[in-house]
C-alpha positions in Angstrom: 91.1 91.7 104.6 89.5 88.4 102.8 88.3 85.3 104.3 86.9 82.3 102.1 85.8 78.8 103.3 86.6 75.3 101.6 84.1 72.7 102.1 84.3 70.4 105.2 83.7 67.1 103.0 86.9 68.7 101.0 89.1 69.3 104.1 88.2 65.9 105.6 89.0 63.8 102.3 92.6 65.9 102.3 93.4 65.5 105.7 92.8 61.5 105.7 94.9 61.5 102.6 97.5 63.8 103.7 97.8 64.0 107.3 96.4 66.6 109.6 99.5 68.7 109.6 99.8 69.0 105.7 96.0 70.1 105.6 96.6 72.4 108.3 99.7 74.4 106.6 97.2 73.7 103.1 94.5 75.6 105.2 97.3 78.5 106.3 98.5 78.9 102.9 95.1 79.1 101.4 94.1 81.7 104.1 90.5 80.3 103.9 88.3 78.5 106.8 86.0 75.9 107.6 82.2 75.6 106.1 80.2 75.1 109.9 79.5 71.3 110.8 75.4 71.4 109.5 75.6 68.8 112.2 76.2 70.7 115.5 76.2 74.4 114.2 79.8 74.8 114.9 82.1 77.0 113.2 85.7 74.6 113.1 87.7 78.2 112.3 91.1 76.7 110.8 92.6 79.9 110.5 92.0 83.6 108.9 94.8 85.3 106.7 95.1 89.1 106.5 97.1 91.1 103.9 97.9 94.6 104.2 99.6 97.1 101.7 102.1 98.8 102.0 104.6 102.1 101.3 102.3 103.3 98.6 103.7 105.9 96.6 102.4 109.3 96.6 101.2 111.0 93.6 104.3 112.5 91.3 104.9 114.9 88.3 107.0 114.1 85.3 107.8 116.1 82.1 107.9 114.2 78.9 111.1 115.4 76.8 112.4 115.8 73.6 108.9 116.9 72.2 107.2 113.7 72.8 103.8 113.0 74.7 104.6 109.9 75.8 107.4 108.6 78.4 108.4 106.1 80.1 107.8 106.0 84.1 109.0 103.7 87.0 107.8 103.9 90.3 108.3 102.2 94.2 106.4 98.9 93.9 104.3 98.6 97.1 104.8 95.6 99.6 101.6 93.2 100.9 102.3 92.0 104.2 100.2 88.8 105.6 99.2 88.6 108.9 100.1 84.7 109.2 102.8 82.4 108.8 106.2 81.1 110.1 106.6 84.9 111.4 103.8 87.4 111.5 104.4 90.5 109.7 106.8 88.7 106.8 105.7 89.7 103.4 104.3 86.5 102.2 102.1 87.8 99.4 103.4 89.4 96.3 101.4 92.8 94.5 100.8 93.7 91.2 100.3 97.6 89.9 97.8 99.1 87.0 99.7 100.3 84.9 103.0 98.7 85.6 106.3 100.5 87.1 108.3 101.1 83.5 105.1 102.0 81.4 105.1 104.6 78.5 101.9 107.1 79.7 100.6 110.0 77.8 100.5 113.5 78.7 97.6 114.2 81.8 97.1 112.6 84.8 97.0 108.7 85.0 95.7 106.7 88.2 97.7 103.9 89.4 96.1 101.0 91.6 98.2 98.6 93.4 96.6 95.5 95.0 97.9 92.3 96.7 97.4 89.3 94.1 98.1 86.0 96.7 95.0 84.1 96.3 93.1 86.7 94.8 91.3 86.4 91.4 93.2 89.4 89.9 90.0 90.2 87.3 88.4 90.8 90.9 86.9 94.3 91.1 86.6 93.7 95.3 90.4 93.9 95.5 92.0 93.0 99.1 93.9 96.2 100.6 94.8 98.2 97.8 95.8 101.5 97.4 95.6 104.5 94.6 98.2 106.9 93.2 98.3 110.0 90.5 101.5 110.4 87.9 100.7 113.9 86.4 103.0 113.7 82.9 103.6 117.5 81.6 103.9 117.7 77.8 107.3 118.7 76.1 106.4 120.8 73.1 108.9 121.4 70.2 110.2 124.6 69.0 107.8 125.8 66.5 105.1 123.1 66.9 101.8 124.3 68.2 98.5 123.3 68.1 95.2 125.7 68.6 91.7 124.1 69.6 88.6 125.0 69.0 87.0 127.3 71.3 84.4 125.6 74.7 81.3 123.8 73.3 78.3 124.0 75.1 75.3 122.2 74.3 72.0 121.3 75.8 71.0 117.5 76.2 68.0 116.2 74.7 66.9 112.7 75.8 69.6 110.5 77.3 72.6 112.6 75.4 73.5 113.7 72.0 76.5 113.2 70.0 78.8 116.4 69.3 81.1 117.7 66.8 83.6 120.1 66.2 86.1 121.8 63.8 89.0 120.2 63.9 92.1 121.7 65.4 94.9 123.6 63.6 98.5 122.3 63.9 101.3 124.0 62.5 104.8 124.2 62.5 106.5 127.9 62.9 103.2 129.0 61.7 103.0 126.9 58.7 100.9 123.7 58.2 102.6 120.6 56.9 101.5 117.0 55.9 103.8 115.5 58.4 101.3 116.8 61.0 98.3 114.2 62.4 95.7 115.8 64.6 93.8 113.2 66.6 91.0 114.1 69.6 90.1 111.7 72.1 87.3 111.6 72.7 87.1 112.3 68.7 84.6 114.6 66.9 81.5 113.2 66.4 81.3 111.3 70.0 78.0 110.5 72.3 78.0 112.4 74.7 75.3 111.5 77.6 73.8 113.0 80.4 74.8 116.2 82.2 78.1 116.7 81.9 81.5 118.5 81.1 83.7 116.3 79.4 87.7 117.2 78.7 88.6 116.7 75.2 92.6 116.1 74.7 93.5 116.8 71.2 97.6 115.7 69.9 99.4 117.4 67.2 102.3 114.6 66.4 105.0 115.1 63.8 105.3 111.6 61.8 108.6 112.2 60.9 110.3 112.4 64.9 107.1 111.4 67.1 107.4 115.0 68.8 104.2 116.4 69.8 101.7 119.0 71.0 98.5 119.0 72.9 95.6 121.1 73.5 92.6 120.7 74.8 89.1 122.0 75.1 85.6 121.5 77.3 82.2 119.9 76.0 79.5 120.8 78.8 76.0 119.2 78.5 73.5 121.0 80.4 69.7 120.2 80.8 66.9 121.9 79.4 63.6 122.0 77.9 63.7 119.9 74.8 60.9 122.6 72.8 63.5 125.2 73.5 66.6 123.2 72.6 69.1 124.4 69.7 69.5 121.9 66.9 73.1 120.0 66.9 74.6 118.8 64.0 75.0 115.0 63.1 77.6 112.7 60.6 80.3 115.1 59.8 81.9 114.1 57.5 85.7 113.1 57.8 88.7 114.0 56.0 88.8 112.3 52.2 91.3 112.1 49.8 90.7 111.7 46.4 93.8 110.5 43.6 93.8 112.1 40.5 95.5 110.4 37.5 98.4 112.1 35.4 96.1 112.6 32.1 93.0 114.1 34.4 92.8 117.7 34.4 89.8 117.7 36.8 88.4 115.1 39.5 84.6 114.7 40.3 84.2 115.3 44.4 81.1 114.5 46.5 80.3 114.0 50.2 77.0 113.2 52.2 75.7 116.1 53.5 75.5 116.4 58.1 72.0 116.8 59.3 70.6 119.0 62.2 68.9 117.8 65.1 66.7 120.3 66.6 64.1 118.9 69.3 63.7 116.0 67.1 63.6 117.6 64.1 66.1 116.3 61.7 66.9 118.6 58.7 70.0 118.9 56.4 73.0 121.5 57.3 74.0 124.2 55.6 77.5 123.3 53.9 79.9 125.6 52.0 80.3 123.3 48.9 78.3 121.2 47.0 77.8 117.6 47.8 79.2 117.1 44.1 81.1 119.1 42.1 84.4 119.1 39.6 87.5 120.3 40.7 90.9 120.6 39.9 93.6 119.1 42.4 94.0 120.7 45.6 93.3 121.5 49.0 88.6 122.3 49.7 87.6 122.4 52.9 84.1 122.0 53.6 82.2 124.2 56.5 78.4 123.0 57.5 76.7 124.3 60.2 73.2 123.8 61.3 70.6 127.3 62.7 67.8 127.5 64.6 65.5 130.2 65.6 67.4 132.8 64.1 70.9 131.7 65.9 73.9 129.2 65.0 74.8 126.3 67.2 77.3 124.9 65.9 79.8 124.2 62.9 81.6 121.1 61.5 84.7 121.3 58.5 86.4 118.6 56.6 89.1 118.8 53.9 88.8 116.9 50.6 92.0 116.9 49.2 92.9 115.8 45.6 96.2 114.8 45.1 97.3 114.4 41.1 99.5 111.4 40.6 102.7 111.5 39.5 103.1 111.0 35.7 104.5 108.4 35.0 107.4 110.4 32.5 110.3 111.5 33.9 112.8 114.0 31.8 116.9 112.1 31.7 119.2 115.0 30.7 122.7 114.3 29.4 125.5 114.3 32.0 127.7 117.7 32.5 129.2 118.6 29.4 133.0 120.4 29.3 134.7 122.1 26.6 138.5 123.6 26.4 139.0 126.3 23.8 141.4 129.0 23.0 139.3 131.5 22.0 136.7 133.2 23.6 133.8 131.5 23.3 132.5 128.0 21.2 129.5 126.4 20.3 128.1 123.2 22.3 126.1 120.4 21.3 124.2 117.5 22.9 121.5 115.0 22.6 117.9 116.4 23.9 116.0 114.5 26.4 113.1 112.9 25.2 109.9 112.8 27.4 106.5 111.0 26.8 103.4 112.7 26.8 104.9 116.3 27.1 102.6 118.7 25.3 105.7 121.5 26.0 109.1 122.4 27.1 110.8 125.3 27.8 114.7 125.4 27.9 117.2 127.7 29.1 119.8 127.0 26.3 119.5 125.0 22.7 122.1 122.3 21.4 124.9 124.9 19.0 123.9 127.9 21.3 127.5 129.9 22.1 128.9 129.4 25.4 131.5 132.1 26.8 134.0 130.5 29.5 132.4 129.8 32.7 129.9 127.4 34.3 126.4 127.3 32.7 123.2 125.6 34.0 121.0 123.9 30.9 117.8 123.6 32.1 114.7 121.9 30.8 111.0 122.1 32.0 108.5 119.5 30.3 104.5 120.1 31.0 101.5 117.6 30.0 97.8 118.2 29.6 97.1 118.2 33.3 99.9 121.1 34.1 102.5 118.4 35.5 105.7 119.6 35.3 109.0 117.5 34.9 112.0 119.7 34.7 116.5 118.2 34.4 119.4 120.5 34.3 122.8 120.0 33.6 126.1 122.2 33.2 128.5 123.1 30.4 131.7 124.1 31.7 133.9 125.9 29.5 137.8 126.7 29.9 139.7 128.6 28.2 143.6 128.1 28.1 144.7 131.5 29.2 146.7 132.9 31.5 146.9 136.3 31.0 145.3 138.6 33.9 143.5 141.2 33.6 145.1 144.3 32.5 144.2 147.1 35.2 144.0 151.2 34.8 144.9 151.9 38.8 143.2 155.1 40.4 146.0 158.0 41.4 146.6 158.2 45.3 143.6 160.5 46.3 144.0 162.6 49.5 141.4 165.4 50.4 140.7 167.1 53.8 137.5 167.0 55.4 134.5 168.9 55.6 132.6 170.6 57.3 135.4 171.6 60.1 135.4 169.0 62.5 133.9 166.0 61.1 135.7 162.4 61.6 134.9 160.7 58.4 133.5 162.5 55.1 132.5 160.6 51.7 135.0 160.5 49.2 134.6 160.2 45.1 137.1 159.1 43.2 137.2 157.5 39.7 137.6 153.6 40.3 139.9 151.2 38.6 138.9 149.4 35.5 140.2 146.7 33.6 140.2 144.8 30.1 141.2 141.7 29.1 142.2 139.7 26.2 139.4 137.2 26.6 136.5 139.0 27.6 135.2 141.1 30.0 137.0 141.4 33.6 135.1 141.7 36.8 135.3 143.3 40.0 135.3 140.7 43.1 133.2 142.3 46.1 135.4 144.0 48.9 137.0 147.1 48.8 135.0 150.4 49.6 134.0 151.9 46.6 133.7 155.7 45.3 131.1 157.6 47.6 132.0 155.2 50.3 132.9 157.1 53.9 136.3 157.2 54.8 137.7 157.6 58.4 140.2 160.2 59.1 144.0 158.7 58.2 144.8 156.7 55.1 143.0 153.7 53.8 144.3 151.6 51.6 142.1 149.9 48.9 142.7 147.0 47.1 140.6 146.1 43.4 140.8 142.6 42.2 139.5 142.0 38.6 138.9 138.5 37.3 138.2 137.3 33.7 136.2 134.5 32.9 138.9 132.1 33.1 139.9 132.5 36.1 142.6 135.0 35.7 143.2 137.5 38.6 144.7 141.2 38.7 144.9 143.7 41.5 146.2 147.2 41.9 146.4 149.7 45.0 146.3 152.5 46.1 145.0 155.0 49.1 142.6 157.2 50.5 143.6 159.6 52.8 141.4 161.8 54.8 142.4 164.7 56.7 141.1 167.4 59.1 140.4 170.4 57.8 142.2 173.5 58.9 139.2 176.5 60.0 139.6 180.4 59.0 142.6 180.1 57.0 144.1 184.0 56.3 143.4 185.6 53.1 145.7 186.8 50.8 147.0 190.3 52.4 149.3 193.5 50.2 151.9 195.3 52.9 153.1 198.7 51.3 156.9 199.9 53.0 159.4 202.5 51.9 162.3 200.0 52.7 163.1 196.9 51.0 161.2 194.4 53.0 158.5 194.6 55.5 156.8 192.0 58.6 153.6 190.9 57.7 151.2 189.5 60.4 147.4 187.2 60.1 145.4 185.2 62.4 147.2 181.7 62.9 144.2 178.9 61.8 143.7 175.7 63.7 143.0 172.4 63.2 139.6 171.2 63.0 140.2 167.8 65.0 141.7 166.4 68.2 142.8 163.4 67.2 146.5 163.5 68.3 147.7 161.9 64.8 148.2 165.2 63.3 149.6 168.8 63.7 150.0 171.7 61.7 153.0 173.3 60.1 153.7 176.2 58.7 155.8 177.8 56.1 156.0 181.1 57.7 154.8 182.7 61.2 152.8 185.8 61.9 155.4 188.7 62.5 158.2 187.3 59.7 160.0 190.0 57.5 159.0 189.6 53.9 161.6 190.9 51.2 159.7 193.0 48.3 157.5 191.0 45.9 154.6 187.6 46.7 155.4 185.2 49.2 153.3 182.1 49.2 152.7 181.0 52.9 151.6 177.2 53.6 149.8 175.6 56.4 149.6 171.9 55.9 148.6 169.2 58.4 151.1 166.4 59.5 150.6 162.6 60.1 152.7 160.6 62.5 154.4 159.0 59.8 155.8 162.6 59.0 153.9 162.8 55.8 152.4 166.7 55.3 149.2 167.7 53.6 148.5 171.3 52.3 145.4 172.3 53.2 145.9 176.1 53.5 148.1 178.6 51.6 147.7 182.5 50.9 150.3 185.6 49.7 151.9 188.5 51.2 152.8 190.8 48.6 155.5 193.6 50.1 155.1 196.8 47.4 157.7 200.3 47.6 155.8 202.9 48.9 154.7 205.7 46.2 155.8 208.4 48.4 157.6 208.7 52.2 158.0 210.9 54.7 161.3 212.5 55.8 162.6 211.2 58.8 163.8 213.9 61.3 167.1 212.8 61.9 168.5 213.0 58.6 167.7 216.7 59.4 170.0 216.7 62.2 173.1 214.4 60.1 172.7 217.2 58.0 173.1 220.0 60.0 176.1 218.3 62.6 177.9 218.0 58.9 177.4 221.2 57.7 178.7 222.7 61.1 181.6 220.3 61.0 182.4 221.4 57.3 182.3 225.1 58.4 184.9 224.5 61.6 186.7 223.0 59.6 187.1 225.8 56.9 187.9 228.6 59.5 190.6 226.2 61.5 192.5 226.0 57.8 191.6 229.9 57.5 193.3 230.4 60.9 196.4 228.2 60.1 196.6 230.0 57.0 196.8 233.8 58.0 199.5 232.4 61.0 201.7 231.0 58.1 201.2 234.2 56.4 202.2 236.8 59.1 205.8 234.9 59.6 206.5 235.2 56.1 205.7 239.4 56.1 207.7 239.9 59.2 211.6 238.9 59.4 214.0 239.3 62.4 216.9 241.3 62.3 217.7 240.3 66.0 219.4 237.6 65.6 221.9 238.4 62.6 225.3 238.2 63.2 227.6 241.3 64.0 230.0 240.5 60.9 227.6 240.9 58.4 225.9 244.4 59.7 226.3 246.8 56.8 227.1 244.7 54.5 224.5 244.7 51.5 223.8 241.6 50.3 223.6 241.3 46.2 221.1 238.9 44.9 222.7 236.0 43.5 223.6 236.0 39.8 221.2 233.2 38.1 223.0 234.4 34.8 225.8 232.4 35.5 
């Protein structure tokens, strides 16, 4: 609440010009009152105006982004409300906030102060009904940017404060420093710091090229002591220099004032890693001083002098690209030499008539002065050759070869590789296939070589790799001896060293087959799906005539049954035989007839 008073002499000359009601709404508006009538001691109050504030907003949080330290924040303007008017209550004052709603703030915590402004001298430190707010703004740092600070200072005052310094802090990106990077401290090294105290120091890392950013930040405490006992502090670091050094300088002449020490009074000079003059050669020096006392260190300050070396003022033109077509294999190329002032050497990759083969080649050149500058130009000579004949290719044979040890799933193979020749030069192997000691899954693989000559000229051949499982304990080779003409041999059946359903073994032969006399060559082999068989096991049986066999026992018996028959048989002919016999020796008479009794019969006459 404010009250101010206007002159009565004032008030009376407006109100005789203006009329009592336009000084009385004059009075309102002004929210003042009258200066007391020195005549009677009365007080003629007019009126008193009070202003109140408003829905202040609470303290907030806010996150920069993109990397920055800095962004933009709005906030809920507070309202002033008057206590007199047409309508009490109305907000007939306006307000005004430090910093304004909209404002870019850095990263920490920034206090906001809104007041109301109607009649108020804003430059007014006694602000009418105000109120106080905190926006907290988090930094945002960038992937790879960090910044490290120097570790807490501590220091003891002597007299009213002391000024302190620091190393300055390292800022990198992904670890490596860059001259895009600007540290800057607030308060910076070097400051006054008085009295007891523990001051905050905010140190920024920004990146010139984006305005991204990281922050760090360290403690200076000031404590009180007894000045004879004080350590010593060091004074007038020097800052950062850089010095130019010209094209035809091989060395640059350096020099800095030296930081003193104050201890208890006592100035002396620090202690510095370089001397305060000296001749270098161009490049990064930084310069360490710290000052001791009493057999302790209190405290160190480092600056960098860096010399830069100007760029010469030469500058090496080389031709444009140069392009040749031939027929042959090769050709000689010429061109014009760049010419560079001041060069005390070159070096070149290739020299005007040098031979070319076909193909891109880089020419470069590298020029160097006095002071070690180096300019350096390149160009290319591009050579074709009209051919179109590929490469002509010896393809490997189909290789195919079982695996080992028993059981494995893949096994290295070796195998002699394609090659090829051509008619212009040399052919080359483009990257991709597997190559000879490569591993190889079980199954086929097919591999694919494709040579190219220098012209561009392409040739490929193919061929496979086939890997198979193995087949464990196959037989060896076995001898059967018989005393018949063929024989059944029998071995242990082997088995394949895999489960992989793909492939099965077949055989040329089982164990128990009849074998004829002489070597039979038995196969195992293992078969794919795509019904293609792979020996990977063979062995003999040899069937050999007994030297001498046995008789068997019923050849005894054949024999006898046909010796018996044979004799039955010769005494039934002995018995028919004697029976044709008798009848012939004995003739009836019985049976003759009675006419021919007596009569003597006369053996015929065969004379006639």
């Amino acid at each position: 609440m404010t009250t101010e008073v206007l002159p009565t002499d004032l008030l009376r000359q407006v109100e005789d010009a203006l009329g009592d009601a336009v000084a009385w709404v004059l009075k309102l508006l002004a929210g003042f009152t009258l200066e007391p009538d020195m005549t009677t001691g009365v007080l003629p109050t007019v009126g008193v105006i009070t202003q109140t504030i408003q829905d202040c907003p609470s303290s907030f949080t806010v996150a920069a982004e993109g990397g920055n330290i800095f962004t933009s924040v709005t906030y809920n303007i507070p309202r002033c409300m008057s206590s007199m008017g047409p309508t009490p209550g109305e907000n007939a004052t306006s307000s005004e906030c430090r910093p304004p709603s909209g404002n870019k703030l850095g990263v920490g915590v920034t206090s906001v102060s809104c007041f109301c402004t109607s009649g108020v001298d804003p430059n007014n430190t006694d602000l009418p009904d105000s109120c106080t707010f905190n926006i907290n703004v988090l930094e945002s740092i960038p992937v790879g940017l960090s910044i490290t600070c120097p570790d807490p200072i501590q220091n003891v005052i002597i007299g009213n404060g002391r000024n302190v310094s620091w190393a300055q802090p390292t800022c990198t990106i992904n670890g490596q420093s860059d001259p895009s990077l600007i540290v800057t401290c607030e308060p910076p090294t070097g400051s006054f710091f008085g009295g007891v105290s523990s001051t905050n120091v905010m140190c920024t890392c920004e990146d010139t090229r984006n305005g991204t950013g990281a922050n760090c930040s360290f403690p200076v405490t000031i404590s009180s002591g007894d000045s004879l006992d004080s350590p010593p502090f060091i004074e007038g670091c020097p800052s950062d220099q850089v010095v130019d050094a010209e094209p035809d300088q091989p060395c640059v002449v350096i020099s800095y004032i030296k930081p003193t020490c104050n201890a208890s009074g006592i100035i002396t000079e620090a202690s510095c890693s370089a001397p305060t003059r000296q001749v270098v050669i161009p490049g990064n020096y930084t310069v360490t001083c710290s000052c001791e006392d009493s057999g302790f260190s209190v405290e160190m300050c480092s600056f960098t002098i860096r010399v830069n070396l100007l760029p010469p003022f030469y500058a090496a033109v080389c031709p444009v690209n140069v392009f040749r077509r031939i027929t042959g294999t090769s050709t000689k190329v010429f061109w014009d030499e760049p010419q560079v002032f001041e060069a005390f050497s070159v070096t070149r990759t290739h020299a005007p008539g040098d031979t070319f083969l076909c193909g891109s080649s880089t020419v470069s050149y590298t020029y160097q002065n006095m002071n070690g500058t180096t300019t350096t130009c390149s160009f290319l000579v591009t050579v074709t050759r009209v051919d179109v004949v590929p490469p002509a290719i010896n393809c490997s044979d189909q290789v195919v070869i079982s695996t080992t040890p028993a059981g494995s799933i893949d096994r290295n193979v070796d195998f002699t590789e394609p090659f090829a020749t051509d008619n212009a030069g040399v052919a080359y192997l483009l990257p991709g296939p597997r190559r000879s000691g490569d591993v190889f899954p079980l199954g086929e693989t097919t591999l694919t070589y494709t040579f190219q000559d220098t012209c561009g000229n392409t040739a490929e051949c193919n061929f496979s790799v086939t890997v198979i499982p193995g087949i464990e304990s196959c037989p060896n080779s076995t001898t059967v001896m018989t005393c018949n003409d063929e024989e059944s041999g029998s071995w242990e059946t082997p088995i394949i060293s895999t489960n992989d359903t793909r492939f099965t073994v077949e055989s040329s032969h089982s164990p128990g087959d009849v074998f004829q006399l002489g070597t039979t060559i038995v196969f195992y082999s293992v078969e794919e799906e795509q019904s293609r068989k792979h020996e990977v096991c063979n062995f003999t049986i040899t069937v050999k005539k007994a030297n001498s066999c046995p008789t068997a026992p019923y050849v005894y018996i054949i024999v006898v049954v046909v010796v018996i028959i044979c004799i039955l048989f010769a005494l039934f002919l002995l018995v028919i035989l004697k029976i044709r016999h008798g009848k012939r020796a004995k003739p009836s008479t019985d049976n003759q007839p009675a006419g021919n009794q007596g009569i003597r019969m006369r053996p015929a006459n065969h004379a006639n």
